[in-house]
C-alpha positions in Angstrom: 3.9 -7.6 -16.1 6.6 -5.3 -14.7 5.4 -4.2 -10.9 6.7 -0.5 -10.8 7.5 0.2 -7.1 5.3 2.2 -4.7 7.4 2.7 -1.6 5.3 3.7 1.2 7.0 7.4 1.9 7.0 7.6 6.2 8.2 11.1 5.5 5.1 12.2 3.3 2.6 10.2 5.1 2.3 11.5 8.0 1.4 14.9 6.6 -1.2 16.5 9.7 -4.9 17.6 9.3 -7.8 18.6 10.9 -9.2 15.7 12.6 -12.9 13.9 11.1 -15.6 13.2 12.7 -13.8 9.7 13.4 -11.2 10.5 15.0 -8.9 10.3 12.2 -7.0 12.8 10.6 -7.8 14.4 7.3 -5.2 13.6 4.5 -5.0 13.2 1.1 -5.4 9.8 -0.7 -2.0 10.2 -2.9 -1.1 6.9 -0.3 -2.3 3.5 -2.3 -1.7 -0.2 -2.6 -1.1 0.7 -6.3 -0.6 3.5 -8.1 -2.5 5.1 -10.8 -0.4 3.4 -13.5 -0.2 0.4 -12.1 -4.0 0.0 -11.4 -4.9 1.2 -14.9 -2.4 -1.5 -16.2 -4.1 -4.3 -14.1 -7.4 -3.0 -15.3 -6.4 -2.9 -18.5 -5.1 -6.3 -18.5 -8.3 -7.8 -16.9 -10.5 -6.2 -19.9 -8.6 -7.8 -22.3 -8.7 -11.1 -19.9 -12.9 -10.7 -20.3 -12.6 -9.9 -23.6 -10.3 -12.8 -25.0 -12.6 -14.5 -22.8 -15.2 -15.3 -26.2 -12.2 -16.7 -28.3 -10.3 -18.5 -25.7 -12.3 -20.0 -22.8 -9.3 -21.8 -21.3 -7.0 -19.0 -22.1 -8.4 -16.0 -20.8 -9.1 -18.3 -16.9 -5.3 -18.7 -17.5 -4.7 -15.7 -18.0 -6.5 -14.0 -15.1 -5.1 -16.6 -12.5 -2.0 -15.0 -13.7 -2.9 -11.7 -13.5 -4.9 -12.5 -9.6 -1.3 -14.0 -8.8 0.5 -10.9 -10.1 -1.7 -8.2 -8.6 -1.9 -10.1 -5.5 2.3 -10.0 -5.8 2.0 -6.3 -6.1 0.1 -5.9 -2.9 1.7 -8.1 -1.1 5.3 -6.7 -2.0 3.8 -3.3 -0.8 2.7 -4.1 2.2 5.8 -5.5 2.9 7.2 -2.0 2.5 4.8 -0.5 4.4 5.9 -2.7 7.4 8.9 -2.3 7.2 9.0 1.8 7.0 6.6 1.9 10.4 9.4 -0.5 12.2 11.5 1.0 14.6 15.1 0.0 14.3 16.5 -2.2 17.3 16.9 0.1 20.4 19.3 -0.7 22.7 17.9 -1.4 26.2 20.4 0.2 28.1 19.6 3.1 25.7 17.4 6.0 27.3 13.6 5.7 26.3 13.3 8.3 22.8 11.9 11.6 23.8 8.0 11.5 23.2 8.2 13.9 19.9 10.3 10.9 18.3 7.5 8.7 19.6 4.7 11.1 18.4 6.0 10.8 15.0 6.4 6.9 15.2 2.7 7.1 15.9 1.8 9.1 12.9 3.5 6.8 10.6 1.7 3.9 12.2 -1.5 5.8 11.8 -1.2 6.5 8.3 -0.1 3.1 7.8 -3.1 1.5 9.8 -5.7 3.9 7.4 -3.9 2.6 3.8 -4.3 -1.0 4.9 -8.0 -0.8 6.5 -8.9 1.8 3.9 -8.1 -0.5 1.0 
């Protein structure tokens, strides 16, 4: 099964809200681990997995401990890109410390990114 991408999007993530009774902010749940298609192809796949199941003992257990490995491949490959769009690029010590609005937004991402993983 193809893995179509879903690049965690720093710039659309970080979208404000009124804060919940949490603490967190309010935000829309476009951000996933998957996306629609690709969760409806994985569930798709794991129906026909149950449903070969009958026919094909041995072949439908093949078949979902390929799907597990490939959906678990999927995630993994995303949070990978979530990690890697909430890291700051090497600073330079002898740099000046980024002005706290530059910070402020690092935090967001990092918030955003904290809720998808926890939330999912």
């Amino acid at each position: 099964m193809d893995a179509p991408t879903n690049a965690f999007d720093v710039h659309t993530a970080t979208g404000a809200g009124e804060a919940t009774g949490d603490g967190r902010a309010a935000r829309p749940r476009e951000a996933s681990l998957l996306d629609d298609e690709e969760r409806a192809a994985f569930l798709a796949e794991w129906s026909s997995v149950q449903t070969g199941f009958a026919s094909d003992p041995e072949g439908a257990v093949t078949a979902a401990e390929r799907l597990i490995a490939a959906l678990a491949e999927s995630i993994t490959r995303q949070i990978g890109e979530i990690t890697d769009a909430v890291k700051r690029p090497g600073m330079d010590p002898a740099a000046p410390a980024p002005a706290e609005e530059v910070l402020r937004e690092q935090l967001l991402r990092c918030r955003e990114a904290f809720h998808l993983l926890i939330d999912s």
